[in-house]
N, C-alpha and C positions, 0 to 999 in steps of 0.2 A: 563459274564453270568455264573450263578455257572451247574455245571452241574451233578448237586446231582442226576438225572433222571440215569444217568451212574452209579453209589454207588449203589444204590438199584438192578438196572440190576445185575449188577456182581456179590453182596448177594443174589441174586435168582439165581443165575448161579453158582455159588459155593456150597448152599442149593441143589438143582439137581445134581450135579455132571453134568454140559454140559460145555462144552468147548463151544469157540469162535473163527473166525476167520474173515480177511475183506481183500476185492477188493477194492481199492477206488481210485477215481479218484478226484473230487471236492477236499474231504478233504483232500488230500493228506498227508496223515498218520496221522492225527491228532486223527482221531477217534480209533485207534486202542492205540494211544499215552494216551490217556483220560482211557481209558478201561486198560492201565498198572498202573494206576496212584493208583487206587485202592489195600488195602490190600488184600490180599491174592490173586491178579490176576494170579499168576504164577500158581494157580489151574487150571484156565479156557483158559487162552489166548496163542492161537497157536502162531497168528502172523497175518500176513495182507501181500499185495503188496501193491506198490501206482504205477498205468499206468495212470498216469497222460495226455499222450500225445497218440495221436490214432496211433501211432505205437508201442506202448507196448502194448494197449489194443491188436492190431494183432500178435505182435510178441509174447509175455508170453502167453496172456489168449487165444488168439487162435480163435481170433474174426474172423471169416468169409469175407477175402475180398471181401468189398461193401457192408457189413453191413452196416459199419461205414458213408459212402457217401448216401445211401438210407435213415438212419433213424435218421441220424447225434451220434456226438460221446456223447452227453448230452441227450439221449433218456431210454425210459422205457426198450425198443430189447438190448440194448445192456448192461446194466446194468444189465438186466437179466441173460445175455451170461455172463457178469465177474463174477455175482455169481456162476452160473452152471458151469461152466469151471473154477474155482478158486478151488472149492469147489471137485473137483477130485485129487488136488494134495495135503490137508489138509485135516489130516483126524480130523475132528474137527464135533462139531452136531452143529453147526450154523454156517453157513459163509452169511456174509450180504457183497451188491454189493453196491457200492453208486455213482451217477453220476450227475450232473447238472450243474448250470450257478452261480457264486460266482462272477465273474466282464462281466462288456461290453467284448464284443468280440471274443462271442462266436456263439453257432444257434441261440444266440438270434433272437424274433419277439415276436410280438403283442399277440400270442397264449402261447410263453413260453418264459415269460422274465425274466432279471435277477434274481434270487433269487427262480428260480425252480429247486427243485431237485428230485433223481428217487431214490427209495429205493427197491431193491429183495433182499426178506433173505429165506433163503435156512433151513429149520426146518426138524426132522427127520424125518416126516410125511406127509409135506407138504409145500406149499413154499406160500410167501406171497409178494404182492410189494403196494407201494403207490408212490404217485405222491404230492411233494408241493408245494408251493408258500410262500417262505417267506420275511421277507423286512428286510433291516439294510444292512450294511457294508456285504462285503466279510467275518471277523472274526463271525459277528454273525449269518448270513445267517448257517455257517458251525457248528458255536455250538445248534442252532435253527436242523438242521438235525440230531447230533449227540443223541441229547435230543429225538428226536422224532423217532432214531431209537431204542433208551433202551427203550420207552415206548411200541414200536410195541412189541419188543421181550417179557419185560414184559408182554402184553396182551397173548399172545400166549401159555408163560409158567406157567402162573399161575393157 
């Protein structure tokens, strides 16, 4: 899946003068890996964590013992906390949080199954998140999220 939505992000992000940075869990660094891929990204891109597993999210990002077991670790609460607590130690004007379900065997259920994910981004102004459902493979569920975080940030900064 080409992910030309990320090209134009980064041209609008280097046009402003705003750095980037990412929390992420699902993609587990991919999406910060997509965002270096582009010329001249060493203008904008801090860098990223990947807490993949709910004890990094508690241990680095400083997640709230019992967050993670009350709202699970593929939730909208806690992807917001990886943005907001990520986003203290990077001093960067976007940091985006990202979290959801890429295979079986996660929170999945009936309400949020495979192929949801949680998006908080963190703007100098204001903070934004959505919630999606997408379908394919693990590989495309994760470029499906990446795509649709350059568009949020595009909507934001234009």
């Amino acid at each position: 899946m080409a992910l030309d939505k990320v090209t134009k992000c980064c041209q609008a992000l280097i046009e402003q003068n705003l750095t980037i940075s990412f929390a992420e869990s699902a993609s587990a660094g991919k999406m910060c890996y997509e965002f270096s891929t582009v010329m001249n990204s060493g203008k904008i891109l801090m860098g990223g964590i990947i807490c993949y597993h709910s004890s990094m999210k508690e241990d680095l990002l400083q997640i709230p013992w019992g967050t993670i077991e009350k709202y699970s670790a593929e939730s909208a609460e806690v992807t917001q906390l990886m943005a907001q607590h990520f986003s203290r130690y990077v001093q960067s004007d976007i940091c985006v949080g990202l979290t959801g379900l890429t295979t079986p065997g996660g929170s999945e259920n009936e309400e949020k199954p495979v192929g949801t994910i949680f998006i908080h981004i963190i703007f100098p102004n204001k903070e934004v998140a959505e919630r999606f459902e997408f379908k394919g493979n693990a590989e495309t569920i994760i470029d499906q999220a990446i795509n649709a975080v350059a568009e949020m940030i595009l909507h934001e900064i234009k």
